[in-house]
C-alpha positions in Angstrom: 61.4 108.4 74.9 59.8 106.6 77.6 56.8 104.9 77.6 54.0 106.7 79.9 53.8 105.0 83.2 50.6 102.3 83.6 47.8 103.1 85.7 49.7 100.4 88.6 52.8 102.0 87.8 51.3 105.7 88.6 49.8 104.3 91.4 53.0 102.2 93.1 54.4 105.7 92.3 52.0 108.4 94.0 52.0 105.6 97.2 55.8 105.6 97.2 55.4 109.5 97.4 53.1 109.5 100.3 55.5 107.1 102.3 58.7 109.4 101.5 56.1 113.0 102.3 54.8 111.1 105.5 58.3 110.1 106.4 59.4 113.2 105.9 56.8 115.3 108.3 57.5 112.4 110.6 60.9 113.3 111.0 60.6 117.3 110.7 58.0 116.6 113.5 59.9 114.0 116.0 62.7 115.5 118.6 66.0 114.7 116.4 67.7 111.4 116.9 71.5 110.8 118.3 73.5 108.7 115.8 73.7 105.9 118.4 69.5 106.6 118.4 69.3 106.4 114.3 72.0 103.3 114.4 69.6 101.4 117.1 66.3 102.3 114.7 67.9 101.0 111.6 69.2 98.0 113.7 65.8 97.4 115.0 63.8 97.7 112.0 66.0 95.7 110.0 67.6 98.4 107.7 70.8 99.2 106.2 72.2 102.5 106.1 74.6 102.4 103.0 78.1 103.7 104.0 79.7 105.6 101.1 83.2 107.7 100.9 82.3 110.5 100.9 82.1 114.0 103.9 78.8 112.1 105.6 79.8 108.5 105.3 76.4 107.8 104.2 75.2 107.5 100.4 72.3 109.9 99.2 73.6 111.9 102.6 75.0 115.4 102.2 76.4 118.2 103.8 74.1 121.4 103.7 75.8 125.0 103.7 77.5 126.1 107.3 75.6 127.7 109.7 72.4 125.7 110.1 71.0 123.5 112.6 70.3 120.5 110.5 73.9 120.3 108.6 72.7 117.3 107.1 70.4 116.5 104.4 69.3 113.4 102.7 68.0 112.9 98.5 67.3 110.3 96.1 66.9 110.4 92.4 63.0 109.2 91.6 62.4 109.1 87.9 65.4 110.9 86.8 64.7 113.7 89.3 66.1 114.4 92.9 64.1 114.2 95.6 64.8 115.8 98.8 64.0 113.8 102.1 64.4 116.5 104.4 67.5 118.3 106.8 68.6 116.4 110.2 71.2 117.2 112.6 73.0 113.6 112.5 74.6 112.2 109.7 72.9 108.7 111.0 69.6 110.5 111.2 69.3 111.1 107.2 70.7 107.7 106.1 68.1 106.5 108.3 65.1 108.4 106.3 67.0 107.1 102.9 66.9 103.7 103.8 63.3 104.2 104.8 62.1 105.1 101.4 61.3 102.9 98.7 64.9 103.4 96.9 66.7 103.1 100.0 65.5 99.3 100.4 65.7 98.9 96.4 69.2 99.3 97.1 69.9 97.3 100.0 67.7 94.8 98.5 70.7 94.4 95.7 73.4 93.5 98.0 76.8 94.7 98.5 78.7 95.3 95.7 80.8 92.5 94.0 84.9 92.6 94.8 86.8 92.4 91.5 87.5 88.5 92.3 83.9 87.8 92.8 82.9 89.4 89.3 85.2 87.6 87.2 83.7 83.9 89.3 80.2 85.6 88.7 81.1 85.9 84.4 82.4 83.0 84.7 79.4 80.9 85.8 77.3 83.0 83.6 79.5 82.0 80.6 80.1 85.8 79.8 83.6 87.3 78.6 84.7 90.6 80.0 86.2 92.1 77.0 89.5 94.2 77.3 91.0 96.8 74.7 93.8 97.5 73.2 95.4 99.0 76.1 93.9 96.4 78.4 91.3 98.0 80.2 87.9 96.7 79.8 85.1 97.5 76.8 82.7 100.2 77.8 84.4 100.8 81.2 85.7 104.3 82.1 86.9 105.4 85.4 85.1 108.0 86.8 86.9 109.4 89.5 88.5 107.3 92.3 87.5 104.2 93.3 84.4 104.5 90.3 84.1 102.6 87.4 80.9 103.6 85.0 79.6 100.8 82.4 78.5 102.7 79.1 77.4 101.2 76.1 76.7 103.4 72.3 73.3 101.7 70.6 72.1 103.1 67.5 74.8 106.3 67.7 73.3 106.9 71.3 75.3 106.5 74.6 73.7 104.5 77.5 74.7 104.7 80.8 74.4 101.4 82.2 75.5 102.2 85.8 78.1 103.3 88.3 80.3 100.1 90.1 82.9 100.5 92.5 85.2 98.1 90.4 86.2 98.0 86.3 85.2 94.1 86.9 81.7 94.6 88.0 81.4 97.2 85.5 82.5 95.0 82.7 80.5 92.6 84.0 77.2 94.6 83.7 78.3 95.4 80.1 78.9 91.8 79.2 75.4 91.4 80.6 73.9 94.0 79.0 75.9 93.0 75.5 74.6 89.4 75.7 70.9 90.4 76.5 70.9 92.6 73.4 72.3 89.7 71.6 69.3 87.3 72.3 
């Protein structure tokens, strides 16, 4: 169970709120943006609008039920729950709102994902080994559909999710991370 957040915590958190609710009535407010518009804002503010394969092209973006004027609608998991961000009529328009709010630039702050090449270099500085099994996939790393790898570890008979990578080697690496962290 997790510990209650501290006062800073609950404070950091109720501001983030504000920012995504304020962002939110900004946008339900504003005339709607083109995608060229949304593309030049992010541009111009300096964000990045995480492309993802999947109907919208834009992660945290989805497609909301035929029929409506917005078709587009953009979420974000805060403290193990999904937050809506609100509905837009581009697919552009919602990344843009996502990579407003706080987990939006959380993410981009982390970087593009590692290629397969780059993890092994990156366990090899670190002086980690990615283990393999039997069969010669690697420890803890399960495809989950496609083009997903998750990293899960078991501690004290309890599984862990450790994260979602787009290859088994930055998967493994994050396990061999983890593994060696919990060895200290």
């Amino acid at each position: 169970m997790a510990a209650p957040p501290t006062s800073e915590e609950a404070r950091q958190q109720a501001q983030a709120a504000k920012a995504v609710k304020a962002a939110a009535e900004r946008a339900a407010a504003a005339a709607p943006l083109t995608s060229e518009e949304a593309l030049q804002q992010a541009q111009a503010d300096g964000l990045t609008l995480r492309v993802a394969k999947n109907k919208t092209g834009y992660f945290g973006v989805n497609l909301a039920p035929p029929g409506l004027s917005k078709p587009y609608y953009a979420q974000v998991t805060r403290g193990g729950k999904s937050v809506h961000l609100g509905m837009f009529v581009t697919a552009e328009e919602a990344a843009l709102c996502l990579a407003r709010s706080p987990e939006g630039k959380a993410a981009a702050a982390k970087g593009a994902p590692l290629t397969s090449e780059e993890a092994l270099q990156q366990a090899e500085a670190e002086g980690l080994t990615l283990r393999t099994s039997k069969d010669g996939s690697y420890f803890c790393v399960h495809l989950y559909k496609p083009g997903m790898y998750k990293a899960r570890v078991t501690r004290s008979r309890k599984t862990m999710n450790l994260g979602s990578f787009p290859t088994a080697e930055e998967a493994a690496l994050c396990v061999a991370r983890y593994v060696h962290r919990a060895a200290r």
